[in-house]
N, C-alpha and C positions, 0 to 999 in steps of 0.2 A: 777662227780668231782674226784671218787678215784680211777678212769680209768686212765692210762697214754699214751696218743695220741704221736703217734711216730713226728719225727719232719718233717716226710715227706709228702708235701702238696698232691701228687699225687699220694700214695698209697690209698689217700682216696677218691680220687676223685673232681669234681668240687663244687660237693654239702656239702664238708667237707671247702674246701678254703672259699664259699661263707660264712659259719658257722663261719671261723675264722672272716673273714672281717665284722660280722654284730655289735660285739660293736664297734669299731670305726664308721661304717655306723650310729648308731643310736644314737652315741654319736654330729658327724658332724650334723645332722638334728637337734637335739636337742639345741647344743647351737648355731645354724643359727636361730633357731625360737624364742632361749631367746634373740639372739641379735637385733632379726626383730622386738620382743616386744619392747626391750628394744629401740631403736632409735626412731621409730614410736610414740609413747606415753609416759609420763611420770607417776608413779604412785603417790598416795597424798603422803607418805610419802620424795620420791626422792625428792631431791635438784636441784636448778633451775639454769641454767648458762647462761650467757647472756655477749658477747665479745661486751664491746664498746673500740674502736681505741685502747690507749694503754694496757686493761687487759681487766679484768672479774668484772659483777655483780652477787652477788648470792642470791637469794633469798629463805629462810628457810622458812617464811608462811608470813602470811601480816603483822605479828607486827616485825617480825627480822629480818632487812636485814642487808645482807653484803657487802659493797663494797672493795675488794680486788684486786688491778690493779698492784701491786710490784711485785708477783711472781706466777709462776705456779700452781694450784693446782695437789699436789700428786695423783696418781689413788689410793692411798691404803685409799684417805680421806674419812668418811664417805658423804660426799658430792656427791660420785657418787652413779648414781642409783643402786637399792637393784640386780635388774639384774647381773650389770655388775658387780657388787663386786662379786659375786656369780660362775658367767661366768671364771673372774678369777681365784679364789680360787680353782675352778675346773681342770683348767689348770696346776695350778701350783704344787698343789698335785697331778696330774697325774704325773709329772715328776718326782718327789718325789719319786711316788709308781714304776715307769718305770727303775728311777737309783739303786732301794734298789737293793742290791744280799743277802742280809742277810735269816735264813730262817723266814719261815712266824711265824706268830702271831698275836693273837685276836687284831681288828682293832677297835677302837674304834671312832665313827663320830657322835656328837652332841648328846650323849646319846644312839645311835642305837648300841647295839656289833654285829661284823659279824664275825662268826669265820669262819678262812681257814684253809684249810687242809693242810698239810707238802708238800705234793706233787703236791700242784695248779702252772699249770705254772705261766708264768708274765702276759701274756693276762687276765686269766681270775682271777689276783689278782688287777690289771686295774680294771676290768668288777666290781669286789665288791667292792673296794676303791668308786668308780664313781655311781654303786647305792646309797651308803648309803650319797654321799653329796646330791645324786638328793630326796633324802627321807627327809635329810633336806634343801634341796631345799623347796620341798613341804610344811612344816613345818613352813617357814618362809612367805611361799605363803599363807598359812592358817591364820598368824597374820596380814598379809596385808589387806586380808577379812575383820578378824573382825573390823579393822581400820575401814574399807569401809563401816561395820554396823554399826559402830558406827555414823559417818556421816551422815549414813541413819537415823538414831535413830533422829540426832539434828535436821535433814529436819523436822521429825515426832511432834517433841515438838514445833520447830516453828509454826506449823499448829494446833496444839492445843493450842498455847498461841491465835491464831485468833480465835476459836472456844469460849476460858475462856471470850475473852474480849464482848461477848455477851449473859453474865451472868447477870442477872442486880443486882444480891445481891454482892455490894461489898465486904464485909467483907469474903465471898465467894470465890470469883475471887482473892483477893490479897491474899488469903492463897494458892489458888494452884498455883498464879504466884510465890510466895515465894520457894514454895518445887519445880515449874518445874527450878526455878535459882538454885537450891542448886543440881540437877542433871544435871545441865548444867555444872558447874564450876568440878565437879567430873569426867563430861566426859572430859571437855576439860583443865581441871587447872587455875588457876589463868591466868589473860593477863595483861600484860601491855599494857597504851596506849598512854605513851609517853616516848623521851626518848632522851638524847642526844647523839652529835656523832663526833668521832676525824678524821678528815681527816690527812693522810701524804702525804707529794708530795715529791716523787725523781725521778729525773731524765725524768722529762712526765710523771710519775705513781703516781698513788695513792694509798691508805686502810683508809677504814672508818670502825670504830670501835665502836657500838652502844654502849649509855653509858648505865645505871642502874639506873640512878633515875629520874623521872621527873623535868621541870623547872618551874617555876612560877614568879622570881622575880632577879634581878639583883645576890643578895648575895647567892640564893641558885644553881645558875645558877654559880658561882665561886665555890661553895661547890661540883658542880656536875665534873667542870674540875678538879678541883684536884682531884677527885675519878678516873675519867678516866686516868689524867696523870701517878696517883700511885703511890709509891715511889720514892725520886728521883726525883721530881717535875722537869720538864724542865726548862730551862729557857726561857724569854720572848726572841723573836728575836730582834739582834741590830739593828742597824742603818747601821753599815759594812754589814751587810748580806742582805738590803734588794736590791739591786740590783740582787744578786743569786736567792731569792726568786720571784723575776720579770721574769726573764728569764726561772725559773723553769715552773712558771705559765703560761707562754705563749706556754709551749711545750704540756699541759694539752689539752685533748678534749675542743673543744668551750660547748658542754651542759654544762661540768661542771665547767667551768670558767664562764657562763653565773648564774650557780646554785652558786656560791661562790660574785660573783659581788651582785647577787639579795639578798641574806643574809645581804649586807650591804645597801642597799637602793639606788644601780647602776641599772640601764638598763641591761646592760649585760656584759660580759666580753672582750670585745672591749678595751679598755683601761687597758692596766694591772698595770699602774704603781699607776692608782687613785683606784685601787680594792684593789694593795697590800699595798698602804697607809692608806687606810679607816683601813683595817684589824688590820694592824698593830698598829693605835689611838684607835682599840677597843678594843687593848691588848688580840684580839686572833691568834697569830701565834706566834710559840714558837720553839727554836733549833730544828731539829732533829737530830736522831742518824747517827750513822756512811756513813750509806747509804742514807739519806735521807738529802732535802733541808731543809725544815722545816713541822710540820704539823699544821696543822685548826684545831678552835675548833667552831663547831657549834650548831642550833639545827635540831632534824629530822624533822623538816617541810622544815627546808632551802634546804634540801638533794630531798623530794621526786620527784621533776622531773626529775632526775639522775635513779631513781629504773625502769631497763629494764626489762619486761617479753618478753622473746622471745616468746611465744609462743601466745601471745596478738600480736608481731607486726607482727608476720606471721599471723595471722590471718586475722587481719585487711591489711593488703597489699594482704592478696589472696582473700576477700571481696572487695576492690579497684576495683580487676582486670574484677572482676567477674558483677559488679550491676557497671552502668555508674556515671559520675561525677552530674550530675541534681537529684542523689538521696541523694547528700551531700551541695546542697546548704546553707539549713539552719540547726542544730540541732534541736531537735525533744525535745520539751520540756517534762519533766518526768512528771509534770501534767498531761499530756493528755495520759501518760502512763497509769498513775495511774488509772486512767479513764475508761483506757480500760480494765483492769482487775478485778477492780469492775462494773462496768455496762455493756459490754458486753461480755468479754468472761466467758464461764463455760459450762456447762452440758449438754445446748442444742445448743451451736457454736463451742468451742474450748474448749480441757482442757488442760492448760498448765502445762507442768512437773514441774515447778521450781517457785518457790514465786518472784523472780525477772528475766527482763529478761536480756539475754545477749546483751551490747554496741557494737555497730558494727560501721565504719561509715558510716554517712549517717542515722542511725536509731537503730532501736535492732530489735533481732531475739527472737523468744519464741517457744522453742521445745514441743512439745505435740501433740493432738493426735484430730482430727477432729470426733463430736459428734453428725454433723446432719443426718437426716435420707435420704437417696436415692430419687429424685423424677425421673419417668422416662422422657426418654429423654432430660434428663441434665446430663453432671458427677459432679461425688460427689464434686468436685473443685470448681467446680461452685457455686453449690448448700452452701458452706461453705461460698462463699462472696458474696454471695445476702445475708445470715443469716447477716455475718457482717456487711455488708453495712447498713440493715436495723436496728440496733440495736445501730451502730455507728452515724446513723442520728438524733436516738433520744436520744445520750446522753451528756456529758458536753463535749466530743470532735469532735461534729458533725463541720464537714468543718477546723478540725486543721489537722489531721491526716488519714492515709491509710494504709490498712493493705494489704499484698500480699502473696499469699497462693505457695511457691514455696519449690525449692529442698534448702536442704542445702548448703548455698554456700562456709560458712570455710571448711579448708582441713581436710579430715578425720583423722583421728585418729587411729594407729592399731588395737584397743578393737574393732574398729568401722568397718573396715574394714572387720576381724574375723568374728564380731557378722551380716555381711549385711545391717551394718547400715548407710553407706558411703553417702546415699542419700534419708535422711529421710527427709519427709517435714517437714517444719516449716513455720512460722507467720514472715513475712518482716514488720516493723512500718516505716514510711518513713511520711516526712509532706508531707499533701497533695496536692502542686502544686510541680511538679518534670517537668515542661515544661521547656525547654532548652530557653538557656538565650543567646541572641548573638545580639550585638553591631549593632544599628540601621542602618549603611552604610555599615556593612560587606557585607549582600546578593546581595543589590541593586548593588554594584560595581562589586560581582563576577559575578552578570548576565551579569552585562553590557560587563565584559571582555568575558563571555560568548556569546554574540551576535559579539561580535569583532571577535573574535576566529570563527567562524561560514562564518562571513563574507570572513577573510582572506583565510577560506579552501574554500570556492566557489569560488574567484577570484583568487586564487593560482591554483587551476586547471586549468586554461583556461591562467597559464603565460608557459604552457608546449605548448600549440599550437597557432606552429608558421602563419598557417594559420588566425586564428583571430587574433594574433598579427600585422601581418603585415597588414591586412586589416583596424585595428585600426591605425596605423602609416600613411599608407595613407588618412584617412579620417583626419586625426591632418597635415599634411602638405596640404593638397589641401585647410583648412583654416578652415573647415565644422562646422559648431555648431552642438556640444552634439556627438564627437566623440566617448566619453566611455558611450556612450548611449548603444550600442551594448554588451559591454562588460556585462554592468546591467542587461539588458535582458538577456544574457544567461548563467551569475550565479545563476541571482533571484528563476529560479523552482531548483535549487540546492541547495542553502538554506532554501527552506520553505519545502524542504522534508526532510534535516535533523531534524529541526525542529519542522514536522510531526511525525516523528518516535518517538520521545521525549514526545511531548503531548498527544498522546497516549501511551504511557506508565505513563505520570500522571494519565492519564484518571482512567487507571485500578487503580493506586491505589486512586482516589479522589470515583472509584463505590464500592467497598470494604470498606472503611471508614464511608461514608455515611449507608451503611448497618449494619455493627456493632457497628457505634455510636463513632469510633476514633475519636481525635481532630487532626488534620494535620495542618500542617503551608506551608506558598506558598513556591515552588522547587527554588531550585536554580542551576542555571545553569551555571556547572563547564565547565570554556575554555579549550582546549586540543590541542595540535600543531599538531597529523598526521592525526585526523579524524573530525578535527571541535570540538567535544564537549565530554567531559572525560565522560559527565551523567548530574545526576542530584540528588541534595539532598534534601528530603522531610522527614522535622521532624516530628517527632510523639508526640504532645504534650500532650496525655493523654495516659493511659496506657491500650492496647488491655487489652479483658474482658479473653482470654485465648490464648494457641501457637498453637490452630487453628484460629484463630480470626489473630492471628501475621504471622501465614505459607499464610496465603490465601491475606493477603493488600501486603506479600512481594513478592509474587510470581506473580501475575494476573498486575500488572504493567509491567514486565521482558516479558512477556509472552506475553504481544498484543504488546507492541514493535516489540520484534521477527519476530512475526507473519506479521506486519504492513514491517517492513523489508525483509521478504519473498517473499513478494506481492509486491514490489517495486522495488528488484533487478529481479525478475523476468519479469514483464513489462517492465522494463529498456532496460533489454540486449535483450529480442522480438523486441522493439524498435529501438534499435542498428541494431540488421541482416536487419530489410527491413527497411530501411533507404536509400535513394540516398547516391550516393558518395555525394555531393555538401552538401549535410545537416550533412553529416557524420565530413566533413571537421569543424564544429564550435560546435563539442562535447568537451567535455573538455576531458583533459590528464590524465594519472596518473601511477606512475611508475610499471611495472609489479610486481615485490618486494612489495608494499605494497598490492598489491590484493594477492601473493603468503602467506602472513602472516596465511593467514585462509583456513583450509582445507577444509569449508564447503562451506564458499562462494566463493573461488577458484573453488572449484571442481563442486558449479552449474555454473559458469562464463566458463569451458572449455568443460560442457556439451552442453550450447547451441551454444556458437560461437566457437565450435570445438575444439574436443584434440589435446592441445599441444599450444591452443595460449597462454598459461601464459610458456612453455618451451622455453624461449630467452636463446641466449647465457650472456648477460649481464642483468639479471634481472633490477637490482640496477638504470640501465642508460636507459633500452631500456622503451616504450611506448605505451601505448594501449587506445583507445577510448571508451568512454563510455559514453548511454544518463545520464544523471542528476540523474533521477530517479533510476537507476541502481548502479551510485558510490553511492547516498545518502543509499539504501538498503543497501549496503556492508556497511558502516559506523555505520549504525543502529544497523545492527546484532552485529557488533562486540563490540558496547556500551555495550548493553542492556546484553551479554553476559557477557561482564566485570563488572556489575553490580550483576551477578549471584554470582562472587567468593565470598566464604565462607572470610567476612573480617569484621571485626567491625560491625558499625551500617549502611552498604550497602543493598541493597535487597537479597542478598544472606549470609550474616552475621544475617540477622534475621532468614533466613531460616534453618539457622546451628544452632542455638538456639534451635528452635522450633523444629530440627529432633534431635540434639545429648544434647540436654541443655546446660544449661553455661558455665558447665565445659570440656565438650568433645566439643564447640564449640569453646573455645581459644586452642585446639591441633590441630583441623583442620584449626586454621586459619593460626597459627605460619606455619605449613605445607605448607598450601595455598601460604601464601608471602616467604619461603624458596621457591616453587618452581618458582614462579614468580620472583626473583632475578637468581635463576642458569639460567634459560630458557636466561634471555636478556645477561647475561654474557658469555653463552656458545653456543651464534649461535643458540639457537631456538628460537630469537626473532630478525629478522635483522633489523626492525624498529625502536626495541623500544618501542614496545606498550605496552607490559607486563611490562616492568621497570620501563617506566613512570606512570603508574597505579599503582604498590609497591609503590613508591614512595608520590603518590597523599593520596593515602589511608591509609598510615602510618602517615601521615600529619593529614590528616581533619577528615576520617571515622574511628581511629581503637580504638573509644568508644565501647563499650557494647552497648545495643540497652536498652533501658527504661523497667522494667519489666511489666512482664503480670500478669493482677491482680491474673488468675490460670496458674502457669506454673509446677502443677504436671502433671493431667491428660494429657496421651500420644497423640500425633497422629492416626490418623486410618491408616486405611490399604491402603484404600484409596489415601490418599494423600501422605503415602509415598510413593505407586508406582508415583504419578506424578512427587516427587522431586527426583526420582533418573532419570526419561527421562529426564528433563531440565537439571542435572549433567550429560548426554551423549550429551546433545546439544550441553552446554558450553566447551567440552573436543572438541567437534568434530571445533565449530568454533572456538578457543584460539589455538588449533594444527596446526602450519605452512602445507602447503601444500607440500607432498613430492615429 
């Protein structure tokens, strides 16, 4: 420091410049990672913000809230988090210490002196100004701590107030619940637990202003508004103003016109003129000030369906996304909670961290740490919900509830992130029939269109050749009984092979079911306009026992399809070469363009009947022959392939679960249907088959798939080598033929 470095960067070289540049370098890193903290996660102390339509909700802890919707909040409010205040202050006393030219002088920062020398440049009086905030940075990081023990500490006394209540001497037990209340109130202060609250409305905006005393009774409930009005009592609103006050109301969020109608014994806020009439005979709405229409006086019960946590309805919307709609049919009664963490979880099944669990919907989660011992040849996953099962069969929640041993499905959290904890298992409660529920005429009608669709793609082939056309015309004018007799017979082995290739592919998944004890519900057989039939969908009414039990019923269905479609375009187009001309003439049609869609079965269709017969000059228009058996293979492949893509609750949307889990399986699927939209829009789909699949399956399948009672323990090696060969199958046949 009482060296003086000339001002010249390159007398000293690059290892002196690098020297300059490293407090600003470690300054940028430093407050990127206090602002990555700080965005990421909230700390207990920080303020809670939460934007409904016209302003802000704030939440200070669960007895104080604010509603503030008139005007912006300051960043200098204590309301922002301790970070970002921080982050600030840093900032801005850099500029501070960067504009001073004065000479130097002992610095003083939150108690810390740092003395400088006469002679320190500006950098490196920068570099001291900028430790001693980050020292009390630190400092302040340290009181946050102790907060966070302290919290630890009430966790600690809760669990000893369950410990006390198995005293059996009472005069015992209520001395140490007495002294554990008197150091609960010390750590935490007196609470209130009621409390009234003034709304204002100007202009579509509101502030609610929580009052200070409890209500109990008409008159002290007047005692409480004149406390809140304050000096200066407003007056009651007139008769002239309540047309203002109608129209102010109506420019108001619906929650909270529905929250101000229900105060008065209204449905909702639907009607404003009989909300601002009631209010007004209840003699709660009173002038406001200059800005304002008028404000409310209520109490905080009336209020609490207005109190937003953001970080509750991100959670429960990233929970939505993540566990399908059949695990929110019914709410999950807290009895049977209760149930489960007295009877069976603890020491030897589950230990969970927290005395209550986390609401989720659909059920709650309960974080903690699996307690049973290893049996070989089972994973531990397993081994946790047979404990369950068995301990849940024999308690008072046997056959209400079901527990699911999976990854954490809310968003992680920075601490969580940092610490590796972004995917820690937890305990799924869900009631236990989560079997999908669908309207007694839906399936049977889509099969039916299903067989329709089937139909008109076998007879839609044979309106391209004009050879049995005209054969048909003739036998219809020379008068012939059962003209389109012909036509039947030589659709018929064309439709029962598409429908071949389908049945087996239920097949595989009805021999996989049966083996691990799935409950499945009958397929349904979706219509499709260029290949007869889009697939087929088979619910899974009960929930695989793990995401190999889920990889292997989703795969081995896809899989003999294919296979079955291999074996049938191949025969097919054998078929086709030694064939008479004469027999060749009453094959049905199909336009070269849609056999070119697929490179795989393009490219065996030019292997055997020669390179270059799919190269026409007019794909689109021109026409090629083909036995039955051969377009039905080409149709099969290219279902059962579409059945592959990583998409909802499809056979290959299960499979993306089970290789990337829930949460890396909605980035591969959003991917998935991005690329399935560009392809049909940009000329890599001249059919349409990719589009209309986006389409289908953003429609019917882009549910989540039903969870797996274990969805920690991983895949083997195994089986991920199989699911990446099926991901080069479906690449090779979904790829246009170039």
């Amino acid at each position: 420091r009482n060296s003086k470095p000339t001002d010249s960067v390159s007398s000293h070289g690059p290892s002196y410049a690098l020297l300059k540049m490293t407090p600003r370098i470690t300054e940028t890193l430093i407050l990127g990672l206090l602002a990555t903290v700080t965005s990421a996660f909230h700390l207990p102390t920080s303020r809670r913000l939460a934007h409904l339509d016209a302003g802000k909700f704030t939440h200070t802890n669960t007895r104080e809230v604010v509603l503030s919707l008139s005007k912006e909040n300051d960043e200098d409010s204590p309301r922002l988090p301790f970070f970002a205040r921080t982050i600030k202050n840093i900032r801005s006393k850099k500029d501070d210490v960067e504009n001073t030219t004065s000479s130097p002088s002992d610095n003083a920062a939150d108690g810390g002196d740092v003395a400088v020398s006469e002679n320190l440049t500006k950098e490196e009086r920068v570099v001291d100004s900028e430790s001693s905030l980050l020292r009390a940075l630190a400092d302040k990081t340290r009181l946050e701590a102790t907060k966070m023990d302290l919290s630890l500490t009430l966790t600690r006394i809760a669990k000893l107030e369950e410990k006390i209540l198995e005293i059996d001497d009472k005069d015992v037990r209520s001395d140490l619940i007495r002294d554990i209340e008197m150091l609960t109130t010390k750590i935490n202060g007196p609470q209130k637990t009621t409390y009234n609250g003034d709304i204002t409305l100007a202009d579509g905006k509101a502030s609610l202003t929580p009052g200070s005393s409890p209500s109990s009774s008409d008159s002290k409930q007047q005692d409480d508004i004149k406390e809140i009005l304050g000096p200066g009592d407003k007056p009651l609103l007139s008769d002239d103003q309540r047309q203002d006050a109608i129209d102010a109301f109506e420019k108001l969020p619906q929650q909270l016109r529905d929250m101000m109608a229900k105060s008065v014994g209204i449905q909702d806020g639907t009607n404003a003129t009989a909300t601002i009439n009631k209010l007004m005979a209840e003699n709660r709405l009173f002038e406001g000030d200059s800005e304002e229409k008028f404000s409310m006086i209520g109490k905080a019960e009336d209020f609490e369906e207005i109190y937003v946590d953001l970080d509750l309805v991100e959670i429960n919307s990233f929970v939505k996304n993540m566990l399908p709609e059949v695990t929110r049919k019914e709410p999950v009664d807290m009895e049977y909670v209760d149930a489960l963490y007295t009877e069976v979880l603890g020491k030897d099944t589950f230990n969970p961290r927290e005395r209550k669990p986390l609401a989720v919907p659909g059920g709650y989660l309960i974080r903690g740490e699996s307690r049973v011992k290893s049996k070989e040849g089972m994973d531990d996953g397993d081994v946790l919900i047979e404990a369950l099962d068995k301990k849940i069969s024999e308690s008072s929640a046997a056959g209400k509830i079901q527990a699911y041993y999976i990854l954490d499905p809310r968003p992680p959290s920075g601490e969580e992130i940092m610490n590796e904890e972004d995917e820690s298992p937890v305990l799924l409660i869900t009631n236990y029939d989560i079997s999908p529920a669908t309207k007694v005429w839906v399936k049977p009608a889509v099969t039916f269109l299903g067989l329709a669709s089937v139909a008109l793609f076998s007879l839609g082939s044979f309106s391209f050749n004009d050879d049995v056309l005209n054969q048909i015309s003739a036998s219809a004018d020379a008068g012939e009984v059962g003209s389109l007799d012909l036509l039947y017979d030589l659709s018929l082995p064309l439709a029962l092979s598409v429908f071949g290739t389908q049945i087996l592919h239920e097949a595989g998944h009805l021999i996989i079911a049966i083996k691990d004890g799935i409950e499945i519900g009958l397929p349904t057989f979706v219509p499709g306009f260029q290949l007869g039939l889009t697939g087929t969908i088979t619910p899974i009414k009960s929930s695989p026992k793990n995401i190999k039990s889920l990889f292997d019923f989703a795969i081995v269905g896809p899989m003999m399809g294919l296979i079955a479609s291999v074996i049938l375009l191949y025969v097919g187009l054998e078929m086709t070469v030694f064939m008479d001309a004469s027999a060749q003439e009453q094959l049905p049609s199909v336009p070269v363009e849609l056999l070119r869609s697929s490179a795989l079965g393009g490219g065996i269709i030019e292997y055997l009947l020669g390179d270059g017969v799919l190269n026409t000059p007019d794909p689109s228009t021109d026409l090629i022959r083909l036995h039955p058996y051969a377009l039905a293979g080409f149709a099969g492949l290219m279902t059962n392939a579409l059945s592959l893509l990583p998409i909802g609750n499809t056979d290959g949307g299960r499979i993306s679960v089970a290789f990337f889990g829930r949460s890396g399986s909605r980035v591969i699927q959003g991917a998935a249907v991005l690329g399935l939209v560009v392809a049909g829009f940009f000329g890599a789909d001249p059919v349409n088959i990719l589009l209309f699949y986006a389409v289908y399956s953003q429609t019917w399948q882009k549910e989540a798939e039903v969870p797996c009672r274990n969805e920690v323990d991983e895949l083997d090696v195994a089986r991920g080598f199989v699911a990446i060969g099926m991901s080069l199958v479906v690449i090779l046949t979904l790829a246009p033929l170039s």
